[in-house]
C-alpha positions as a Markdown table, in Angstrom:
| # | Residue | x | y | z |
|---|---|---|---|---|
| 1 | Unk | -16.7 | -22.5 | 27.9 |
| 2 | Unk | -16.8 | -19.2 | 25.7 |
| 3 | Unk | -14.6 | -16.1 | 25.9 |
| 4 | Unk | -14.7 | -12.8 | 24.5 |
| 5 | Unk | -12.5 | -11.2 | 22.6 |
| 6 | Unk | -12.9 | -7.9 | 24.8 |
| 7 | Unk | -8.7 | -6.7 | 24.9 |
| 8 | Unk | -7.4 | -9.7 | 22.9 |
| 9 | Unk | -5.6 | -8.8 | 19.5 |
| 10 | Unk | -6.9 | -10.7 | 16.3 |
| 11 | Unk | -4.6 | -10.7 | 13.7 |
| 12 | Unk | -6.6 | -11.5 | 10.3 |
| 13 | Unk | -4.4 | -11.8 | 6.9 |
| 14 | Unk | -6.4 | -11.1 | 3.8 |
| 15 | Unk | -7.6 | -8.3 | 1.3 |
| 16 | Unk | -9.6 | -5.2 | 2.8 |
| 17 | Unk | -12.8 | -6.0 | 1.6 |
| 18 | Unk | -15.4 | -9.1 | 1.6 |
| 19 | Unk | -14.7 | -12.2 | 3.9 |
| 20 | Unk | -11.5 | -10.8 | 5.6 |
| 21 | Unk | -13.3 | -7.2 | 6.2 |
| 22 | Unk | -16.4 | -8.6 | 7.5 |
| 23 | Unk | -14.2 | -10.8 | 10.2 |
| 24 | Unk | -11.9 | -7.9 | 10.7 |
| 25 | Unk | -15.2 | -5.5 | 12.1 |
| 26 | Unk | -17.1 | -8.2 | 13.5 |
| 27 | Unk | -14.1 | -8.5 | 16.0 |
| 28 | Unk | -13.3 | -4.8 | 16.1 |
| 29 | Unk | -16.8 | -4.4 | 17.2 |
| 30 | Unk | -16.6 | -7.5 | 19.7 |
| 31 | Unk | -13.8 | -5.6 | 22.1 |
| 32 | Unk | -10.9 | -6.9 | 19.5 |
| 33 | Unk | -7.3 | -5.0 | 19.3 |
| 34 | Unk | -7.3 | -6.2 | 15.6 |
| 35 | Unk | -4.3 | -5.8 | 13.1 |
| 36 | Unk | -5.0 | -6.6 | 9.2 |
| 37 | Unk | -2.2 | -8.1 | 7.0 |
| 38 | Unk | -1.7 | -8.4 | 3.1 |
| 39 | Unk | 0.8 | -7.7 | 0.1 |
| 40 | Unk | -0.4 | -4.0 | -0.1 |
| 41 | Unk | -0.5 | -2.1 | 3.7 |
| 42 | Unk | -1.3 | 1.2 | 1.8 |
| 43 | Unk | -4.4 | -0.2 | 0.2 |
| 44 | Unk | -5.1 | -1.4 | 3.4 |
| 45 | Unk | -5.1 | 1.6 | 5.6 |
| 46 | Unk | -7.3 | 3.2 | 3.3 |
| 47 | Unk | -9.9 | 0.1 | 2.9 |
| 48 | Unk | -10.3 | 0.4 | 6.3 |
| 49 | Unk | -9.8 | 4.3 | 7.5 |
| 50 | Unk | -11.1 | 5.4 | 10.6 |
| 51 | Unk | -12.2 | 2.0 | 11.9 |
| 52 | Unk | -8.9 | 1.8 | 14.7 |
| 53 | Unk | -8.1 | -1.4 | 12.7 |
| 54 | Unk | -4.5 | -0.9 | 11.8 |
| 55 | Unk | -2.5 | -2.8 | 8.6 |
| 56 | Unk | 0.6 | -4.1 | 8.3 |
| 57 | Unk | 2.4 | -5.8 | 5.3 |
| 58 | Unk | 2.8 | -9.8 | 4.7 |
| 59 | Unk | 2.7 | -12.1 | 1.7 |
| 60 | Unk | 2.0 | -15.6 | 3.0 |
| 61 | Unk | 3.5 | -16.6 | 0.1 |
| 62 | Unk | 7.1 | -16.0 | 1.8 |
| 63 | Unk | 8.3 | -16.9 | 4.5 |
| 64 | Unk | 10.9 | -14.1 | 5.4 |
| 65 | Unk | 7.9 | -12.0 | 5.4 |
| 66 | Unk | 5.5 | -14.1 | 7.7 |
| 67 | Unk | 8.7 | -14.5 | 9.8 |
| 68 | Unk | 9.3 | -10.0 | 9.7 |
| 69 | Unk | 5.3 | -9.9 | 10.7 |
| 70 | Unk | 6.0 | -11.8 | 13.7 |
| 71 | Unk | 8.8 | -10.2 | 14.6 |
| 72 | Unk | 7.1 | -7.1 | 14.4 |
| 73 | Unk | 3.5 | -7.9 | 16.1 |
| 74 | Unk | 4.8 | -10.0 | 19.2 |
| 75 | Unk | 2.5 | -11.5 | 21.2 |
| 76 | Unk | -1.0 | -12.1 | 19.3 |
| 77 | Unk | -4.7 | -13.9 | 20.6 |
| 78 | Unk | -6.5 | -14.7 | 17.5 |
| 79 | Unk | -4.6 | -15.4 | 13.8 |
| 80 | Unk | -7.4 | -15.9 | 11.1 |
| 81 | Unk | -6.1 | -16.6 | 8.0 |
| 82 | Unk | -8.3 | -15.5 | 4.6 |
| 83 | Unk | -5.9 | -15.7 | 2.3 |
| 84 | Unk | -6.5 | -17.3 | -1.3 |
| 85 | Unk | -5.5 | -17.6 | -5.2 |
| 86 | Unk | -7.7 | -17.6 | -8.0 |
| 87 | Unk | -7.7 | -21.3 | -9.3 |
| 88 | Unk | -11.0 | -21.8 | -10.9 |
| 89 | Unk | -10.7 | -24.2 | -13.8 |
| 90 | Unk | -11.1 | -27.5 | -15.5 |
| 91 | Unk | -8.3 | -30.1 | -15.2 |
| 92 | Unk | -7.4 | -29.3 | -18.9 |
| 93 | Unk | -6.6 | -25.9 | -18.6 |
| 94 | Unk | -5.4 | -26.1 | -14.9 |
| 95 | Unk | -1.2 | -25.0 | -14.6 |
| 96 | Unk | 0.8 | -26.6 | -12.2 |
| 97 | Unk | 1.7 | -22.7 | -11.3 |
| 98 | Unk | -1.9 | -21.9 | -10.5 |
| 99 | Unk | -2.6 | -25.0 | -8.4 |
| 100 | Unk | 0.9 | -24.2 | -6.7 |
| 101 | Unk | 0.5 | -20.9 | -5.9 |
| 102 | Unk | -3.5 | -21.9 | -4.9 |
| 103 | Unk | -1.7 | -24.7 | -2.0 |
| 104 | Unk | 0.9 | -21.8 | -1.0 |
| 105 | Unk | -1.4 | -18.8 | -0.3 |
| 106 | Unk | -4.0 | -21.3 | 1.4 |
| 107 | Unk | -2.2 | -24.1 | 2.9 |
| 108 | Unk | 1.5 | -23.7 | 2.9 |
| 109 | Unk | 0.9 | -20.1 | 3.7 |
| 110 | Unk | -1.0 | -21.0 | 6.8 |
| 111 | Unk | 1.3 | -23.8 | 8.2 |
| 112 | Unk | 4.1 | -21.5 | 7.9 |
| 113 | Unk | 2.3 | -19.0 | 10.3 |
| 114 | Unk | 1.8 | -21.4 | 12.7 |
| 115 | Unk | 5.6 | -22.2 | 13.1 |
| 116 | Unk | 6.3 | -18.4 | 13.3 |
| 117 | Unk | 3.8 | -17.4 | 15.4 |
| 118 | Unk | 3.0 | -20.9 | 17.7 |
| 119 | Unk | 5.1 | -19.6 | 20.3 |
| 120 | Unk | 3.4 | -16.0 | 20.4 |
| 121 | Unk | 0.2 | -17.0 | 20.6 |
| 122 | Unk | -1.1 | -16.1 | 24.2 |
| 123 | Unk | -2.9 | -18.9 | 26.6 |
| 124 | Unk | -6.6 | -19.4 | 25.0 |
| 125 | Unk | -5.7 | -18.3 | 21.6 |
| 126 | Unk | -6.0 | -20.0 | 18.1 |
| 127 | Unk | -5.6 | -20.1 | 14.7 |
| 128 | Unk | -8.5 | -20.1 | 12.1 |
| 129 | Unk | -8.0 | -21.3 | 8.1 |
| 130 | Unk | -10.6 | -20.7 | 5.8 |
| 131 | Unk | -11.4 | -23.8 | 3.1 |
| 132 | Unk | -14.6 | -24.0 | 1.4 |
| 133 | Unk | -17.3 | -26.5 | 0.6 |
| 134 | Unk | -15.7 | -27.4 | -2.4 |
| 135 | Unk | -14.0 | -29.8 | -0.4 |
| 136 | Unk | -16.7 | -32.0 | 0.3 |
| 137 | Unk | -18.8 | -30.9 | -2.7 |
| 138 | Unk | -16.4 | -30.6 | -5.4 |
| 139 | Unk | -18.3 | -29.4 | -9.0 |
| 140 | Unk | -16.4 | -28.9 | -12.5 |
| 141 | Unk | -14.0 | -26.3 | -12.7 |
| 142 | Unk | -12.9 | -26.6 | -9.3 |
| 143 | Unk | -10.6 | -29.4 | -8.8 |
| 144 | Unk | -8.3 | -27.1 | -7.9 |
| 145 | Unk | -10.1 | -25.2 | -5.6 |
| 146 | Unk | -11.2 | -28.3 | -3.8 |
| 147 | Unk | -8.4 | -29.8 | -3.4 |
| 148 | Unk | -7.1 | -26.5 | -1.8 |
| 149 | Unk | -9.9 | -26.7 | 0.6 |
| 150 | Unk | -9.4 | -30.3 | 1.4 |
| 151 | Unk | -6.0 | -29.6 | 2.9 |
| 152 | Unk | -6.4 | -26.6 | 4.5 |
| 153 | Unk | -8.9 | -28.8 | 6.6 |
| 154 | Unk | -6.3 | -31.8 | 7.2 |
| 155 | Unk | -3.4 | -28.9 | 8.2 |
| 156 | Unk | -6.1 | -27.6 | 10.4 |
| 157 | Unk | -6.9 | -30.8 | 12.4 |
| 158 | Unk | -2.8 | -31.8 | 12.5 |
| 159 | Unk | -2.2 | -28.1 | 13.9 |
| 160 | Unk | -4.5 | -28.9 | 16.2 |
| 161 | Unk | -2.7 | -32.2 | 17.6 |
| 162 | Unk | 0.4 | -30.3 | 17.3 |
| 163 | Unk | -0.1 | -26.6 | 18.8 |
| 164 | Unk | -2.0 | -27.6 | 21.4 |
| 165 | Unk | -3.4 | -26.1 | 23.9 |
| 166 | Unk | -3.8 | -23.6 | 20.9 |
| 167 | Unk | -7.0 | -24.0 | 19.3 |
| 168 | Unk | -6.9 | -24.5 | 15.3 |
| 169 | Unk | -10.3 | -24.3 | 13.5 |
| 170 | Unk | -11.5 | -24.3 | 10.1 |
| 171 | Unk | -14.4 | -22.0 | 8.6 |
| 172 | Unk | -15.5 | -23.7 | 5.1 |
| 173 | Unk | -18.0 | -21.0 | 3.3 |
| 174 | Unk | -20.2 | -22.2 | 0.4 |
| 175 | Unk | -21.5 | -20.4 | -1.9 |
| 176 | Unk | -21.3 | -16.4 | -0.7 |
| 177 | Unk | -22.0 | -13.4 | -2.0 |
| 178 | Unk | -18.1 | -11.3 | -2.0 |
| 179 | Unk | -18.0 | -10.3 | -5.3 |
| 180 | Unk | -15.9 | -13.3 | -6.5 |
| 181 | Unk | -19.0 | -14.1 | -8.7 |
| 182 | Unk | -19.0 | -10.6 | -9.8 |
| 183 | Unk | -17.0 | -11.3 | -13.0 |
| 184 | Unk | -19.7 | -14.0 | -14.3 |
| 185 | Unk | -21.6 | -10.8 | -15.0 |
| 186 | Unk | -24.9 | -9.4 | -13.4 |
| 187 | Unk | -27.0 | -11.7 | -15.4 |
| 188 | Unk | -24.9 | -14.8 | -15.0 |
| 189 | Unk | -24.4 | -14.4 | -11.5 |
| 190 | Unk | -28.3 | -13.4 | -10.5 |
| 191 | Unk | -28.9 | -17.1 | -12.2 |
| 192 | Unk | -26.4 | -19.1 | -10.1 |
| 193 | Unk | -28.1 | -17.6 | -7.4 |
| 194 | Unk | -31.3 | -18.0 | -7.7 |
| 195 | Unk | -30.6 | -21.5 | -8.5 |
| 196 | Unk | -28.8 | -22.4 | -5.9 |
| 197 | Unk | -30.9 | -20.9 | -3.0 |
| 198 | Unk | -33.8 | -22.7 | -4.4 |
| 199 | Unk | -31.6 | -25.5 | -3.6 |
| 200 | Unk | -30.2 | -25.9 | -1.0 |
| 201 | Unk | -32.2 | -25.8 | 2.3 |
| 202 | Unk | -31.1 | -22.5 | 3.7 |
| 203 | Unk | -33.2 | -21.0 | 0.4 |
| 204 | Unk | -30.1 | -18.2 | -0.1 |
| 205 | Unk | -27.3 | -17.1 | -0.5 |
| 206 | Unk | -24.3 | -17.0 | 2.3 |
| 207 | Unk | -22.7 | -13.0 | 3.1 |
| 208 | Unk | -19.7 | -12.4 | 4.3 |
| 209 | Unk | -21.0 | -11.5 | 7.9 |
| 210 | Unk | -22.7 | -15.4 | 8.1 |
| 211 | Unk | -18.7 | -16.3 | 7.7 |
| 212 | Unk | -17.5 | -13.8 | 10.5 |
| 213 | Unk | -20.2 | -14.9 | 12.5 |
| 214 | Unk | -18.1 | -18.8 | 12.5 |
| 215 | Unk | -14.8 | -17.2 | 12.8 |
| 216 | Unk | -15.7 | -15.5 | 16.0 |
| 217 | Unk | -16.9 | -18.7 | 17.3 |
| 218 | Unk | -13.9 | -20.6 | 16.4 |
| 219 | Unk | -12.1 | -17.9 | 18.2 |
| 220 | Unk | -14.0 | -17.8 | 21.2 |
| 221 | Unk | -15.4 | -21.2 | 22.0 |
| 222 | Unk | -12.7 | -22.8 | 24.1 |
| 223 | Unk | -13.6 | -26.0 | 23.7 |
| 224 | Unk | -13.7 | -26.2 | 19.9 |
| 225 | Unk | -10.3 | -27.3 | 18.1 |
| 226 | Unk | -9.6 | -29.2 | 15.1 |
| 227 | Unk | -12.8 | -28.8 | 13.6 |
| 228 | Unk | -14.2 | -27.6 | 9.9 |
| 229 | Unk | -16.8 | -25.7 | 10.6 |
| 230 | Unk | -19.4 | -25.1 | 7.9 |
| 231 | Unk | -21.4 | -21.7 | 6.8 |
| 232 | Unk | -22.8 | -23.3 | 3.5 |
| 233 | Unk | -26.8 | -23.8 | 3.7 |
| 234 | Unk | -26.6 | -27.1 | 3.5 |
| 235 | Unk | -25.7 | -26.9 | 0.3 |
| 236 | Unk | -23.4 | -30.3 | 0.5 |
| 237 | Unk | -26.6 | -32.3 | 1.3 |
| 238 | Unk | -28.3 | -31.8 | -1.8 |
């Protein structure tokens, strides 16, 4: 059984531009009531202007602050969670701080807004992580990263179990075009590309709407919870 999200509120925690924005329209435009959260609500409200999408202030990072955000919103449908820390890196220059603050934003942060929010959650609604192939297709320089993304898919199948009937899903992009490659350069990042689309058996590159396109699903397919649901071309197969 589907749903719409036509009159629900989605609540989506992340920055104002790539993945987070692209799920934040794609349920505005589905009928969505949608509230954005981050560290910065001024940024924010301008990243997203005239679109009816309002923002409001949280760092996942702290719980007094997930805690204020619930206080404040209420009763919510739909909590997607995009939140992330840079932690890109081979094991000898890896920090314990970066790989700490990496599990906090992505997996801590999450769990903690399922114990503030679990009893706010209206009937039929869910809670949606975001991990990343990594986690089944780990490379060098991203232990960290996939070790990240291997938890935030075992929190997502134990809040499952333990939320229910709240649905908790998992959208795990691989390799997609955000701008996190941006800083490998234009000519760096054009040959990752084009290597990897000739690779994997999608032949290109994910966007940022392929990964909305899973998190409305996960949202509104009632009879999907505790699953990792992949927008990666295939790319772990080869």
């Amino acid at each position: 059984m589907t749903t719409t999200l036509q009159g629900k509120t989605v609540l989506v925690i992340g920055r104002g531009s790539g993945i987070a924005r692209a799920i934040a329209l794609a349920a505005r435009e589905a009928g969505a009531e949608v509230v954005v959260a981050g560290r910065d609500q001024k940024k924010l409200s301008a990243a997203y202007g005239e679109s009816g999408i309002s923002a409001e202030t949280v760092d996942v990072t702290d719980e007094r602050s997930i805690a204020a955000l619930a206080e404040r919103l209420g009763e919510v449908d739909h909590i997607v969670s995009t939140a992330s820390a840079r932690a890109r890196g081979l094991v000898g220059d890896l920090t314990p701080e970066t790989i700490r603050l990496s599990f906090d934003t992505k997996v801590i942060g999450p769990i903690i807004l399922a114990k503030h929010f679990k009893s706010r959650i209206r009937e039929g609604g869910s809670l949606v992580l975001l991990s990343g192939s990594t986690a089944v297709r780990p490379v060098p320089g991203m232990l960290a990263v996939a070790a990240t993304n291997g938890a935030a898919d075992v929190a997502a199948k134990a809040l499952a179990i333990e939320l229910a009937p709240v649905r908790v899903n998992a959208v795990s992009p691989g390799t997609v075009d955000t701008g996190a490659y941006d800083a490998l350069g234009d000519e760096k990042k054009a040959a990752l590309f084009a290597e990897r689309s000739a690779r994997n058996p999608a032949r290109r590159i994910g966007s940022a709407e392929d990964v909305a396109a899973a998190a409305l699903f996960a949202m509104t397919n009632t009879f999907v919870t505790g699953a990792t649901i992949p927008v990666d071309g295939g790319e772990p197969l080869v």
